[in-house]
CHARMM-style PDB file with segment names, atoms N, HN, CA, C and O in Angstrom:
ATOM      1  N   UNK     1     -41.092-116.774  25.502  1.00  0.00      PROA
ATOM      2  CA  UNK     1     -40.327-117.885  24.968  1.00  0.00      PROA
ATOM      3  C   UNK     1     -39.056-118.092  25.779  1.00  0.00      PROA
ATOM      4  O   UNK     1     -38.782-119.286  25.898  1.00  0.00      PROA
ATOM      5  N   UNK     2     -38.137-117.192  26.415  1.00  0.00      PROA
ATOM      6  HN  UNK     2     -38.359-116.222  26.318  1.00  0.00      PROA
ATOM      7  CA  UNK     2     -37.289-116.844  27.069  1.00  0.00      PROA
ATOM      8  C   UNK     2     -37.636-117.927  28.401  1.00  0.00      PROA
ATOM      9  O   UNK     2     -36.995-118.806  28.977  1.00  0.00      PROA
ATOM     10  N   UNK     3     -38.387-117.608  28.476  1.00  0.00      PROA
ATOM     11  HN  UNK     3     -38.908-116.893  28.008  1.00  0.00      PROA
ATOM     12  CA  UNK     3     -38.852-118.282  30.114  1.00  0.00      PROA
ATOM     13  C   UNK     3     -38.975-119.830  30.041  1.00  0.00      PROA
ATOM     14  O   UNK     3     -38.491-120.750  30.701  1.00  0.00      PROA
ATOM     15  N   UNK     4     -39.916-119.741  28.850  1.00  0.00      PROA
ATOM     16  HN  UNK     4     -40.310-118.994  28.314  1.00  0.00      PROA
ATOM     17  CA  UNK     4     -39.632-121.574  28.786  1.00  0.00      PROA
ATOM     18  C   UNK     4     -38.640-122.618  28.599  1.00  0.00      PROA
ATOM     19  O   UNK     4     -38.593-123.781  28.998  1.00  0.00      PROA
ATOM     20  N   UNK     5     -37.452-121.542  27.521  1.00  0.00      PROA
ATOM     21  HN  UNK     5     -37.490-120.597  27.196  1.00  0.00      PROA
ATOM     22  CA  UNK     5     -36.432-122.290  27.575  1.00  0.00      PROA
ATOM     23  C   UNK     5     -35.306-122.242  28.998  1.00  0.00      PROA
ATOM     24  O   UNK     5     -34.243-122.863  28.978  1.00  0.00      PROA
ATOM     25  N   UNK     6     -35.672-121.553  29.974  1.00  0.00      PROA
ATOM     26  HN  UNK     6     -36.535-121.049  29.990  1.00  0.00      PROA
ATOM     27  CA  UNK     6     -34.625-121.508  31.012  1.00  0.00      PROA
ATOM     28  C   UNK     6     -35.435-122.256  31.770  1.00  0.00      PROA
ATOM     29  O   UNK     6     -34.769-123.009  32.480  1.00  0.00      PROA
ATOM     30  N   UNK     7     -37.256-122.434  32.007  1.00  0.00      PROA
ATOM     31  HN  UNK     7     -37.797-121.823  31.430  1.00  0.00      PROA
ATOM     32  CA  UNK     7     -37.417-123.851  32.718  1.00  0.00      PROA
ATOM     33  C   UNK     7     -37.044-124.795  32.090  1.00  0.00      PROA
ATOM     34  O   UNK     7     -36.700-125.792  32.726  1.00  0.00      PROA
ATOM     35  N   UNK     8     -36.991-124.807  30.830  1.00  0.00      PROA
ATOM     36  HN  UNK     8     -37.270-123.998  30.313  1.00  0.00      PROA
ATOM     37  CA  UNK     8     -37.006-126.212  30.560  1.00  0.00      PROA
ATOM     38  C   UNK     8     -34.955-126.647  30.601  1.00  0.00      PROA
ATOM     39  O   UNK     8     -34.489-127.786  30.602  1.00  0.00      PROA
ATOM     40  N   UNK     9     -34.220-125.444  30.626  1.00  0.00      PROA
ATOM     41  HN  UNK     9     -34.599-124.518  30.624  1.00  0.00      PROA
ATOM     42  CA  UNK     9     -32.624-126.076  30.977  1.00  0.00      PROA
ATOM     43  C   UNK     9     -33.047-126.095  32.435  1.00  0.00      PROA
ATOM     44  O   UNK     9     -32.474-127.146  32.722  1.00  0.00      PROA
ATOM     45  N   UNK    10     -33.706-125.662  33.734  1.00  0.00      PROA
ATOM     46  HN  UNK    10     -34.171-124.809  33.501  1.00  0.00      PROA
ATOM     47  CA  UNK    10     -33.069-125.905  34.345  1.00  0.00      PROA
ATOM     48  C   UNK    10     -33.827-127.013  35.165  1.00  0.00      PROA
ATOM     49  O   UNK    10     -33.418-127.521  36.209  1.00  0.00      PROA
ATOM     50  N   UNK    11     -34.908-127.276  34.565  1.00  0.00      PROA
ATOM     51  HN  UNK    11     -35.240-126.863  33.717  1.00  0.00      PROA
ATOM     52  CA  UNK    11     -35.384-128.695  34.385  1.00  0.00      PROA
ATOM     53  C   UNK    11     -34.341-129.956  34.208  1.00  0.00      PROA
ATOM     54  O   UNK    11     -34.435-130.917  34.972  1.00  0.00      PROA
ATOM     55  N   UNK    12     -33.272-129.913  33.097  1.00  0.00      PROA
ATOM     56  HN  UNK    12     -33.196-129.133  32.477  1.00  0.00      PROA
ATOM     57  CA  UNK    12     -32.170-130.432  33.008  1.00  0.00      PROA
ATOM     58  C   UNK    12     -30.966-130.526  33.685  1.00  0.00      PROA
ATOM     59  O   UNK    12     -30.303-131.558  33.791  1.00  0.00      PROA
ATOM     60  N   UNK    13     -30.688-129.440  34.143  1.00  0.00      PROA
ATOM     61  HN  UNK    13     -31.227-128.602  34.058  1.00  0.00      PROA
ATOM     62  CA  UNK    13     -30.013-129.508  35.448  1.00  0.00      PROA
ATOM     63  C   UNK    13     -30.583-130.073  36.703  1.00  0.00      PROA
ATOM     64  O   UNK    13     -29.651-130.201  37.496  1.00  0.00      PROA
ATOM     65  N   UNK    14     -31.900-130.534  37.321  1.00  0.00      PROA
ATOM     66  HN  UNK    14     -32.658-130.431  36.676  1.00  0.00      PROA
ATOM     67  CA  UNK    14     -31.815-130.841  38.363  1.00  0.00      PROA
ATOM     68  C   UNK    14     -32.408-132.519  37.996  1.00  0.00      PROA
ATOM     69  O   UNK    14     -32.667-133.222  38.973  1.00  0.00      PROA
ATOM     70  N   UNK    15     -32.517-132.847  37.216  1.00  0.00      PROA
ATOM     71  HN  UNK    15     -32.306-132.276  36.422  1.00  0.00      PROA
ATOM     72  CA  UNK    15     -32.518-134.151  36.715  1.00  0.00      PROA
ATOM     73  C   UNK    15     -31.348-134.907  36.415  1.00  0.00      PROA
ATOM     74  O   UNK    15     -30.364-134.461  35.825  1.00  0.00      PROA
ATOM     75  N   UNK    16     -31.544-136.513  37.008  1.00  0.00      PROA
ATOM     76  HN  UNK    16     -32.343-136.875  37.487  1.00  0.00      PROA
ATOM     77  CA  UNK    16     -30.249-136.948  36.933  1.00  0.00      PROA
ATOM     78  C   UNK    16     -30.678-138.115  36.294  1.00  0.00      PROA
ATOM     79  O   UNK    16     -31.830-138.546  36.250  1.00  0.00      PROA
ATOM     80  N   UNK    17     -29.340-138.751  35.644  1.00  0.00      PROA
ATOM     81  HN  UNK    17     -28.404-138.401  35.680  1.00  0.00      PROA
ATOM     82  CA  UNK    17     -29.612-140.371  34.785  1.00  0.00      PROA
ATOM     83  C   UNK    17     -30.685-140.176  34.117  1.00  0.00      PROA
ATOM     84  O   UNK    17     -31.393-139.176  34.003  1.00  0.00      PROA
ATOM     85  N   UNK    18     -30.750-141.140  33.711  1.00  0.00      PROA
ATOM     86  HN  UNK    18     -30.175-141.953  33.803  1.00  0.00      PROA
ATOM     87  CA  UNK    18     -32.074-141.281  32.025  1.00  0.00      PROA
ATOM     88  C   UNK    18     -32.834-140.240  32.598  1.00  0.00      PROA
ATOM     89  O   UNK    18     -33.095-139.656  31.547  1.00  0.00      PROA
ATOM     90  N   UNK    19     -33.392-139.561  33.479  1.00  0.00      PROA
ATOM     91  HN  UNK    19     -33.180-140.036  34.333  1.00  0.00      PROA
ATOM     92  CA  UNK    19     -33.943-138.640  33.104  1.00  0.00      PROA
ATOM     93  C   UNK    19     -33.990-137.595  32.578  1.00  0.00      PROA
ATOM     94  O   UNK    19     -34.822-137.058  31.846  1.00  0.00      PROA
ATOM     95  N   UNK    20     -32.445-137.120  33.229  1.00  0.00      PROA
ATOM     96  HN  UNK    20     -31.769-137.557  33.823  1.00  0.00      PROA
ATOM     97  CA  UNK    20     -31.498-136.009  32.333  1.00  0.00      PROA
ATOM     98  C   UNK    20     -31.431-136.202  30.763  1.00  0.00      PROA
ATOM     99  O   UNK    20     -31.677-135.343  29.917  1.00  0.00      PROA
ATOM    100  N   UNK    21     -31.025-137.588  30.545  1.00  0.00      PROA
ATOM    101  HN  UNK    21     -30.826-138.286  31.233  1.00  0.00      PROA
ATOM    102  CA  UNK    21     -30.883-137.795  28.895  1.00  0.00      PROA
ATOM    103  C   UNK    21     -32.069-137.495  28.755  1.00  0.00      PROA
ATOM    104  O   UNK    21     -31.950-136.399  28.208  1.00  0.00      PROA
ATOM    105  N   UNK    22     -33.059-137.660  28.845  1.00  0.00      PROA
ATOM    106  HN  UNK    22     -33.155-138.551  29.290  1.00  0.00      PROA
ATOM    107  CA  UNK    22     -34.951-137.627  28.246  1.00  0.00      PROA
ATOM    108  C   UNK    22     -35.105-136.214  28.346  1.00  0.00      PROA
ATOM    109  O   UNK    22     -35.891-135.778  27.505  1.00  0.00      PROA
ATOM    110  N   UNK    23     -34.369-134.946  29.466  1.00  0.00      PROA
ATOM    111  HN  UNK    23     -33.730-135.300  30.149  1.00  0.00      PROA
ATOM    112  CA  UNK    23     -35.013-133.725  29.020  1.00  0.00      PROA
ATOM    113  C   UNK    23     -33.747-133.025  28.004  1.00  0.00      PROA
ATOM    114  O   UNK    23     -33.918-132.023  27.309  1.00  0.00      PROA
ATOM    115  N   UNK    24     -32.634-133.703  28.090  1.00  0.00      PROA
ATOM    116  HN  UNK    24     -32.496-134.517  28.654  1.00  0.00      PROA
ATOM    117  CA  UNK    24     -31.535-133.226  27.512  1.00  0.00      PROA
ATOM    118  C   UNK    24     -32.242-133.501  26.013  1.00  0.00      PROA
ATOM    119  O   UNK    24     -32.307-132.597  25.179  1.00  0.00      PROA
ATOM    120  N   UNK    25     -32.807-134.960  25.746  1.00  0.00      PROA
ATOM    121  HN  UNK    25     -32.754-135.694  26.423  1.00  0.00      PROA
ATOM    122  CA  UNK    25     -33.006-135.193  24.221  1.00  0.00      PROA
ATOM    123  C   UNK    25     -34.181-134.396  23.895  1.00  0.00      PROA
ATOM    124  O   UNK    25     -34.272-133.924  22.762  1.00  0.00      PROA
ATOM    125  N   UNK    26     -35.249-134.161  24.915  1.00  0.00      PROA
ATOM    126  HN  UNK    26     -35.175-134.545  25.836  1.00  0.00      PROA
ATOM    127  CA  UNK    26     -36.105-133.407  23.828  1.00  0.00      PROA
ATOM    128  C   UNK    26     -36.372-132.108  23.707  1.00  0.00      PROA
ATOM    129  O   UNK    26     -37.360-131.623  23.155  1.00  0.00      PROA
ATOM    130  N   UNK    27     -35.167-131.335  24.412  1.00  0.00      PROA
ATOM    131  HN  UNK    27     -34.365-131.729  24.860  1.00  0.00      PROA
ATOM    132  CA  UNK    27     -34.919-130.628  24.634  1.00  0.00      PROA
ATOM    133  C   UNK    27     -34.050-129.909  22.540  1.00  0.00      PROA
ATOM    134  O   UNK    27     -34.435-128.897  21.955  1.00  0.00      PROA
ATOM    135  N   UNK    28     -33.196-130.667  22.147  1.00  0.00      PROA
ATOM    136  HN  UNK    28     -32.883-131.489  22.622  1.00  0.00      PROA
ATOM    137  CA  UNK    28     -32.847-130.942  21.413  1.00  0.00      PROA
ATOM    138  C   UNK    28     -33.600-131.466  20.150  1.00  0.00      PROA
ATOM    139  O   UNK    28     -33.739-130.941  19.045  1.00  0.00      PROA
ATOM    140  N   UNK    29     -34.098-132.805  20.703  1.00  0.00      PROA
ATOM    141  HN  UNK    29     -33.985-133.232  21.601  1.00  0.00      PROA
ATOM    142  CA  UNK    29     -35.753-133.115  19.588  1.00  0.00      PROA
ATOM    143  C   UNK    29     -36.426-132.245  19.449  1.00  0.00      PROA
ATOM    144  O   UNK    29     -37.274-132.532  18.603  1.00  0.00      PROA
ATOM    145  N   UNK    30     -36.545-131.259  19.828  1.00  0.00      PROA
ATOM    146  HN  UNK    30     -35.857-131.026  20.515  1.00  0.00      PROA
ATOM    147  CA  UNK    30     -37.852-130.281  19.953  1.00  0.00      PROA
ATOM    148  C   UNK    30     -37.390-128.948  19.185  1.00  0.00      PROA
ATOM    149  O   UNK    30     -38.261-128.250  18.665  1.00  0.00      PROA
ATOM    150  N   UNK    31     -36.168-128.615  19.112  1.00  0.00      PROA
ATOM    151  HN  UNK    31     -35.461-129.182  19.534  1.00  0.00      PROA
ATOM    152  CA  UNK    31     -35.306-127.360  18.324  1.00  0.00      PROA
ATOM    153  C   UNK    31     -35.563-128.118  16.588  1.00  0.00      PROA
ATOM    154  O   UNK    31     -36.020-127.632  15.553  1.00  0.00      PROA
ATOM    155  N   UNK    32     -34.906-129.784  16.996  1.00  0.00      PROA
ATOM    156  HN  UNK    32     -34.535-130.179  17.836  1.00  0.00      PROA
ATOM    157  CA  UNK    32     -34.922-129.973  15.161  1.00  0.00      PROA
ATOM    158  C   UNK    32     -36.201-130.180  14.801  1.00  0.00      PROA
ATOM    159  O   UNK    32     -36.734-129.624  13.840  1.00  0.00      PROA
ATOM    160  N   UNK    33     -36.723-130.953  15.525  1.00  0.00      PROA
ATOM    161  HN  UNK    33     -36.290-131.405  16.306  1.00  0.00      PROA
ATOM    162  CA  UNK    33     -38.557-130.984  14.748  1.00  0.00      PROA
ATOM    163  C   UNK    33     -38.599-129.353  14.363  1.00  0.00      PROA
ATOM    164  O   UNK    33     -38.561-129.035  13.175  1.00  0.00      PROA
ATOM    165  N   UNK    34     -38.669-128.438  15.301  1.00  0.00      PROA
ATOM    166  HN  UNK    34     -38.700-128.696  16.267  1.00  0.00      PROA
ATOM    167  CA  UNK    34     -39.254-127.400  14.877  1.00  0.00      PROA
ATOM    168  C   UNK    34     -38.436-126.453  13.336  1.00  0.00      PROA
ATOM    169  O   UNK    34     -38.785-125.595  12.526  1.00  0.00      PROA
ATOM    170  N   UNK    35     -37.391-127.155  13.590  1.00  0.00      PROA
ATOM    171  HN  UNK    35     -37.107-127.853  14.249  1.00  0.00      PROA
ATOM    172  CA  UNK    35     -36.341-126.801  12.328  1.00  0.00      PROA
ATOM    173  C   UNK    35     -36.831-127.143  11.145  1.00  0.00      PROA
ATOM    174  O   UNK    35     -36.811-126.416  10.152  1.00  0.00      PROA
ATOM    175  N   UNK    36     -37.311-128.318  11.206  1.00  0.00      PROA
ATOM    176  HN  UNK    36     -37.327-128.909  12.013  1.00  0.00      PROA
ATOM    177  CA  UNK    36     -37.606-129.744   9.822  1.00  0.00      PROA
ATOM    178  C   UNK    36     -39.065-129.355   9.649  1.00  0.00      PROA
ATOM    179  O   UNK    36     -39.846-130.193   9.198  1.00  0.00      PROA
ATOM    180  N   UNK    37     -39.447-128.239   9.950  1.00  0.00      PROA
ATOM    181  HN  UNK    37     -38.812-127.559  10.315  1.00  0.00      PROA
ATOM    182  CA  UNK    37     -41.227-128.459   9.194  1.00  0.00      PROA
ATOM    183  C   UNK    37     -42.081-128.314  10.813  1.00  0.00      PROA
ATOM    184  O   UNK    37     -42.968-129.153  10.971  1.00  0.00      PROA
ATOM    185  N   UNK    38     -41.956-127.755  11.469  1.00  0.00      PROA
ATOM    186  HN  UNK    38     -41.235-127.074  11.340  1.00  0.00      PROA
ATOM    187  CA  UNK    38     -42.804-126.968  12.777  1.00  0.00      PROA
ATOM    188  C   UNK    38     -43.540-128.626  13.468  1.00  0.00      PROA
ATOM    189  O   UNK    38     -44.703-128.894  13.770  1.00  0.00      PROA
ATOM    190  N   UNK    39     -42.543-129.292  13.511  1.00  0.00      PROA
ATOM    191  HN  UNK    39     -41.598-129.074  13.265  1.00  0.00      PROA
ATOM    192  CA  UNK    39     -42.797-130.540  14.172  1.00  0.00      PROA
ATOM    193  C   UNK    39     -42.034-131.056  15.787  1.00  0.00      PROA
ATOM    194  O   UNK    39     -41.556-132.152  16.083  1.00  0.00      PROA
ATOM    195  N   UNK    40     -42.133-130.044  16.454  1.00  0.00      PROA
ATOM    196  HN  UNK    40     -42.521-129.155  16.213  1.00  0.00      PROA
ATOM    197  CA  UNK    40     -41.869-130.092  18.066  1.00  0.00      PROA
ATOM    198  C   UNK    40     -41.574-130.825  18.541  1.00  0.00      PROA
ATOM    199  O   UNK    40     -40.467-131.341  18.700  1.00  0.00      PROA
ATOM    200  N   UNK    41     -42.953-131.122  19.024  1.00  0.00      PROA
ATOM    201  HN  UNK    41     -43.852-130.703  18.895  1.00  0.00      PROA
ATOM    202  CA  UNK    41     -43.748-132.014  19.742  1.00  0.00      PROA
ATOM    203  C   UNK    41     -43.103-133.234  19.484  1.00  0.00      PROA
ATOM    204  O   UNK    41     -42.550-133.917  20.346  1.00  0.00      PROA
ATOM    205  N   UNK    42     -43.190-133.539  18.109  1.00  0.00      PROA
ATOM    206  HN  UNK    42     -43.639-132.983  17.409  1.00  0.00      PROA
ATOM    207  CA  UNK    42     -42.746-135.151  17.413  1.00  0.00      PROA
ATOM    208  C   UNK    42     -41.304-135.568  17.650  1.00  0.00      PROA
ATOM    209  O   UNK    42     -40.819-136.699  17.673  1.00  0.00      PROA
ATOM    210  N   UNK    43     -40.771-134.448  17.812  1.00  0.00      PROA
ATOM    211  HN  UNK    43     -41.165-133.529  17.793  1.00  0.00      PROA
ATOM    212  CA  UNK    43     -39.417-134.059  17.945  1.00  0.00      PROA
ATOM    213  C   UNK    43     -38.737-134.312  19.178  1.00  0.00      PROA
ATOM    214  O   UNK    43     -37.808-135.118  19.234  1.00  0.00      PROA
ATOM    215  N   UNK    44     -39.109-133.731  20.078  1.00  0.00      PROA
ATOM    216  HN  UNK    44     -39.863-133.076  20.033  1.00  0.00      PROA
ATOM    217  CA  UNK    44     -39.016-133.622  21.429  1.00  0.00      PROA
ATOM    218  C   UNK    44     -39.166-134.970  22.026  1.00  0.00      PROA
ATOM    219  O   UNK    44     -38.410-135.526  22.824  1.00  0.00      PROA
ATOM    220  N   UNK    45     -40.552-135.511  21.372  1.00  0.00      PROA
ATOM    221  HN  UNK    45     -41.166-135.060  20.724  1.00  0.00      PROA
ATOM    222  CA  UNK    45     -40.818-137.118  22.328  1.00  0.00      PROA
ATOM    223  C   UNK    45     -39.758-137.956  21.303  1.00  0.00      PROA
ATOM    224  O   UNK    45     -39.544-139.053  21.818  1.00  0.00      PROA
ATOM    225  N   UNK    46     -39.179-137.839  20.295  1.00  0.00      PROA
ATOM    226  HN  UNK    46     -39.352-136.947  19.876  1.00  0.00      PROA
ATOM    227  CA  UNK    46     -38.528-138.749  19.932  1.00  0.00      PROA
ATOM    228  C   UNK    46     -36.915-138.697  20.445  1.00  0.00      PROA
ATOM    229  O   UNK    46     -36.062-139.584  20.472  1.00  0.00      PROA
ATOM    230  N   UNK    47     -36.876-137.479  20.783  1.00  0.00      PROA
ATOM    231  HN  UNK    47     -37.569-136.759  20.761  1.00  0.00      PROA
ATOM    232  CA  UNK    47     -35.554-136.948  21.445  1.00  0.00      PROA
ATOM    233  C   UNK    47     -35.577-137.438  22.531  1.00  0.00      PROA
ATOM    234  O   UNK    47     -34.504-138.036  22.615  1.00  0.00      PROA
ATOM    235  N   UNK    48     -36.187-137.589  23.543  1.00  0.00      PROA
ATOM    236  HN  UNK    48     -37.058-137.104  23.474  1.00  0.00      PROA
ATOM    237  CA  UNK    48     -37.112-137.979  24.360  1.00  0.00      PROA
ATOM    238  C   UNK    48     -36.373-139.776  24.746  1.00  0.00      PROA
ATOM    239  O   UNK    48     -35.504-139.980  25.593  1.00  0.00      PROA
ATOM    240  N   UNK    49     -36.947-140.727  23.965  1.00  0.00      PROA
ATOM    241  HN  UNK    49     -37.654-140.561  23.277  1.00  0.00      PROA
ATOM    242  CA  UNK    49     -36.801-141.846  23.777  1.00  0.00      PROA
ATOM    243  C   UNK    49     -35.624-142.245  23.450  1.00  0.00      PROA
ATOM    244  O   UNK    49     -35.052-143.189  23.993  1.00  0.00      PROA
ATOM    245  N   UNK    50     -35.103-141.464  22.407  1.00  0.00      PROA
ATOM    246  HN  UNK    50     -35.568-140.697  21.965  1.00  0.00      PROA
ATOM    247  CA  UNK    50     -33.700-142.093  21.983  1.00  0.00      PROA
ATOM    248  C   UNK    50     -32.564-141.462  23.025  1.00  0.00      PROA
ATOM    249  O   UNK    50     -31.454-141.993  23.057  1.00  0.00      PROA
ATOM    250  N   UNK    51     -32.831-140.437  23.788  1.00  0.00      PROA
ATOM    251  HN  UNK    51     -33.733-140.005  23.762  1.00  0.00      PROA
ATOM    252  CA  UNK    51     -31.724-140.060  24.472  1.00  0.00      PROA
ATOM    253  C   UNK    51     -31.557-141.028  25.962  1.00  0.00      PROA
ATOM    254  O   UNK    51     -30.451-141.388  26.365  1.00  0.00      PROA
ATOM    255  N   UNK    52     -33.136-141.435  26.828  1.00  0.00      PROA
ATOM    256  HN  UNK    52     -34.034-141.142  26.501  1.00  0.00      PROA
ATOM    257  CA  UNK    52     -33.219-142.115  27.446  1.00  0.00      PROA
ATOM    258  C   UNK    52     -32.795-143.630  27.187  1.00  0.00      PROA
ATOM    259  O   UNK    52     -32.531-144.358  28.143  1.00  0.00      PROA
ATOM    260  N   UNK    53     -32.740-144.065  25.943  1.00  0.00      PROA
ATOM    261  HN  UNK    53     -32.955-143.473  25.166  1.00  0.00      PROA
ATOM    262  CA  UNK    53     -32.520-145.409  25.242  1.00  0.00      PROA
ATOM    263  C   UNK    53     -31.003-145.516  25.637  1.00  0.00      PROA
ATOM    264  O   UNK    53     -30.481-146.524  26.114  1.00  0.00      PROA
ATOM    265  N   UNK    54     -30.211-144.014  25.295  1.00  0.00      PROA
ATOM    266  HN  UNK    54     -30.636-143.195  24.907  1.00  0.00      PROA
ATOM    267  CA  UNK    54     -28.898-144.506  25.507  1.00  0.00      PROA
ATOM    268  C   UNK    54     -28.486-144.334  27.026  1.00  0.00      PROA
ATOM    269  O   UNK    54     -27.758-145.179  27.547  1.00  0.00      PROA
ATOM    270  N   UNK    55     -28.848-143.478  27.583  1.00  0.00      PROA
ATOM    271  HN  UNK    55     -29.439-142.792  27.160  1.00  0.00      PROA
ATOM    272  CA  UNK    55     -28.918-143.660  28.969  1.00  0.00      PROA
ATOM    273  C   UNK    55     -29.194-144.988  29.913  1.00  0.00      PROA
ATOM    274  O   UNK    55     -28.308-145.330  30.696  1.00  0.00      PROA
ATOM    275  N   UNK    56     -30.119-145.546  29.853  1.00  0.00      PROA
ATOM    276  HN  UNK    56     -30.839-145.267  29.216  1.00  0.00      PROA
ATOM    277  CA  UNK    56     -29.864-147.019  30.148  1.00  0.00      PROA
ATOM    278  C   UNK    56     -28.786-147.837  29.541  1.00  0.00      PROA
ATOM    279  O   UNK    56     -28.245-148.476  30.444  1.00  0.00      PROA
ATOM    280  N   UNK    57     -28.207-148.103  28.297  1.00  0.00      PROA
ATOM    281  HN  UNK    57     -28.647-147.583  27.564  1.00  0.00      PROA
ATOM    282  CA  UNK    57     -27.363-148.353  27.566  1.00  0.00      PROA
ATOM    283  C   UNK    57     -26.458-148.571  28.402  1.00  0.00      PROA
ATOM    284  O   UNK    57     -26.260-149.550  29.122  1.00  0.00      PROA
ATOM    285  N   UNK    58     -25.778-147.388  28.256  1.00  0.00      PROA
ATOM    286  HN  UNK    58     -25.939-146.592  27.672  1.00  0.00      PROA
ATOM    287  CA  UNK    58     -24.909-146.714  28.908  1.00  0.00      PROA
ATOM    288  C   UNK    58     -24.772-147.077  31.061  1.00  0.00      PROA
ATOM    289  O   UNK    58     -23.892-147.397  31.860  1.00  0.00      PROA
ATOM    290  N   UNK    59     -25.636-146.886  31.077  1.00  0.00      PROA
ATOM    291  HN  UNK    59     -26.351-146.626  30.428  1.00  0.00      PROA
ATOM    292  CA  UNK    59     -25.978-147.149  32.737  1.00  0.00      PROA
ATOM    293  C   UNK    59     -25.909-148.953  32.879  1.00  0.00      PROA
ATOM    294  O   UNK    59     -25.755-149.507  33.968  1.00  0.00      PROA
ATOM    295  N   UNK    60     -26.015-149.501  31.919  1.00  0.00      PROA
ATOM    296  HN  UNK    60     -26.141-149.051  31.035  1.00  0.00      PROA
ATOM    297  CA  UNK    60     -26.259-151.089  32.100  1.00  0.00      PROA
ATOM    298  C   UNK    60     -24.592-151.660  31.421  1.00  0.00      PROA
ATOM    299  O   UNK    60     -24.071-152.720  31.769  1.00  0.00      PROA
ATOM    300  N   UNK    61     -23.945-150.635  30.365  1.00  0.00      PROA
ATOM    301  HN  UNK    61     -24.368-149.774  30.082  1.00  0.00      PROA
ATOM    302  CA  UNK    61     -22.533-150.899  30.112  1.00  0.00      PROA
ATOM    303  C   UNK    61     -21.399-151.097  31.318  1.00  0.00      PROA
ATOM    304  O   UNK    61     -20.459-151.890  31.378  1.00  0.00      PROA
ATOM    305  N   UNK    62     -21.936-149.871  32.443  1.00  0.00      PROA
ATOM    306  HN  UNK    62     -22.699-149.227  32.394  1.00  0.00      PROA
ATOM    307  CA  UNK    62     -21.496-149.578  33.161  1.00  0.00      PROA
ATOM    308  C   UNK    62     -20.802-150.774  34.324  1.00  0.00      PROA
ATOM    309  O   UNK    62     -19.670-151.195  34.561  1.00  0.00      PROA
ATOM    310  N   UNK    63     -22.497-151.079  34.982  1.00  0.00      PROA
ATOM    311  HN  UNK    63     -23.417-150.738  34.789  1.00  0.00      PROA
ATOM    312  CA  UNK    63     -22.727-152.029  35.820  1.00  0.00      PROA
ATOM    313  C   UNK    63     -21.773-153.277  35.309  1.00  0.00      PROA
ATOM    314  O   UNK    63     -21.001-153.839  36.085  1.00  0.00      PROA
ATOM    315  N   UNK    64     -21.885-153.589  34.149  1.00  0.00      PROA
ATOM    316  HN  UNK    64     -22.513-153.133  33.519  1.00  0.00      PROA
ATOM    317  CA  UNK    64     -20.898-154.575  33.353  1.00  0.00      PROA
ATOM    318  C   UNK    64     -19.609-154.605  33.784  1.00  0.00      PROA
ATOM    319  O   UNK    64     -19.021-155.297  34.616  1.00  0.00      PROA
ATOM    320  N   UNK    65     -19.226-153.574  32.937  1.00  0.00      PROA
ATOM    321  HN  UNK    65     -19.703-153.012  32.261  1.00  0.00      PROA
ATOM    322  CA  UNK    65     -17.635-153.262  33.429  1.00  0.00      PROA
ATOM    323  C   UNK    65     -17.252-153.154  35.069  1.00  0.00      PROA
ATOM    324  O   UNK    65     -16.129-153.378  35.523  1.00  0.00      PROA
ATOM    325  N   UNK    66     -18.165-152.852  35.676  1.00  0.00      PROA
ATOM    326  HN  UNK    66     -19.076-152.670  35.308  1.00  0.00      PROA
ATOM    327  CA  UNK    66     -18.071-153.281  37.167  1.00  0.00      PROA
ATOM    328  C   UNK    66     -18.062-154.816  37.795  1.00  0.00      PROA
ATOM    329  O   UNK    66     -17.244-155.195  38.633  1.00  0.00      PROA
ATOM    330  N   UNK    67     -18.715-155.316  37.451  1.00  0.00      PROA
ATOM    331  HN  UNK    67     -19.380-155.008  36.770  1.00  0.00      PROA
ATOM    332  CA  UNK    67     -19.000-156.795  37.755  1.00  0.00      PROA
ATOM    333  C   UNK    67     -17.660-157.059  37.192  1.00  0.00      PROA
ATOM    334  O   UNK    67     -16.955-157.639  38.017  1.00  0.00      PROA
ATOM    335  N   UNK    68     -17.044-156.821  36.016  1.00  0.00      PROA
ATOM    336  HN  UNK    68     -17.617-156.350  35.346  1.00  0.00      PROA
ATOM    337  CA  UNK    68     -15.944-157.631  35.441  1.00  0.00      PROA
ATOM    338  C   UNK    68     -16.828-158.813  34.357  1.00  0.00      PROA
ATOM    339  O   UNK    68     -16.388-159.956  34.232  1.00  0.00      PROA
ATOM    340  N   UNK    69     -17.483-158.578  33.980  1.00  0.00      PROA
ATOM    341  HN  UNK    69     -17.840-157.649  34.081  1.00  0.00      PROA
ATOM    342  CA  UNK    69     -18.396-158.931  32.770  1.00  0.00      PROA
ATOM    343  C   UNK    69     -18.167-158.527  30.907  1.00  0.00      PROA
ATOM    344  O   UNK    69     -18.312-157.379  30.489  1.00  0.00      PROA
ATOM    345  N   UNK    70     -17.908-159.355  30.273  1.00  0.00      PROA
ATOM    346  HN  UNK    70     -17.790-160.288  30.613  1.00  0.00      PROA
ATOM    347  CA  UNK    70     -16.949-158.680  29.431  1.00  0.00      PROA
ATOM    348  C   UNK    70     -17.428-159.166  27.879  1.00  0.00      PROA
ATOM    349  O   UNK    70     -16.464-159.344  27.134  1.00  0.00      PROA
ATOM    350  N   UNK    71     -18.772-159.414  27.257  1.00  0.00      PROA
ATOM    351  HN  UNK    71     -19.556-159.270  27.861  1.00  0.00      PROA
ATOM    352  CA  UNK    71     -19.296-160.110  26.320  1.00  0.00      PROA
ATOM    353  C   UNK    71     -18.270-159.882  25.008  1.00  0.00      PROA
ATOM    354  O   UNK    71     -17.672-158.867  24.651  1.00  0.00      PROA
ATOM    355  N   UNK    72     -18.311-161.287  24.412  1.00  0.00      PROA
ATOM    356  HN  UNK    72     -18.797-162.111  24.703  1.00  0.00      PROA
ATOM    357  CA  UNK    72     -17.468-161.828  23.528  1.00  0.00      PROA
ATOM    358  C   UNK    72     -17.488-161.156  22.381  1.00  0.00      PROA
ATOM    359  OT1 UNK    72     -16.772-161.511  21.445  1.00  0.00      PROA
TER     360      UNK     72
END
C-alpha cells in the first residue's frame, strides 16, 4: 500500500496544470470515497473531474486578467 501511495504522489509531482489538479483531486477523491462506504474508485474519478474543472477555471481566469478583460 506504501508503494502505491508514493507512485501515486509522485505521479503528482511531475504533472503540471489540470493535470496536476486531476491527480491531486483523486488522489484526495479516492481517501474520501474510501472513508464514506469503500467507494474509491467513485471517489477518485469524481475528484478527478472536479479538481481538473477548477484548473481550467482558474487557467482561463488567468488568461483574462492578462488580456485586461474584466466581465461585468
Amino acid at each position: 500500500m506504501k508503494s502505491l501511495v508514493i507512485a501515486i504522489m509522485a505521479l503528482g509531482l511531475g504533472a503540471s496544470g489540470a493535470q496536476a489538479g486531476c491527480v491531486k483531486g483523486a488522489i484526495v477523491g479516492g481517501v474520501v470515497g474510501h472513508l464514506a462506504g469503500h467507494h474509491a474508485l467513485a471517489g477518485a474519478a469524481i475528484g478527478c473531474v472536479v479538481a481538473h474543472h477548477h484548473a481550467v477555471q482558474k487557467k482561463r481566469e488567468y488568461r483574462a486578467a492578462a488580456a485586461g478583460y474584466r466581465p461585468r
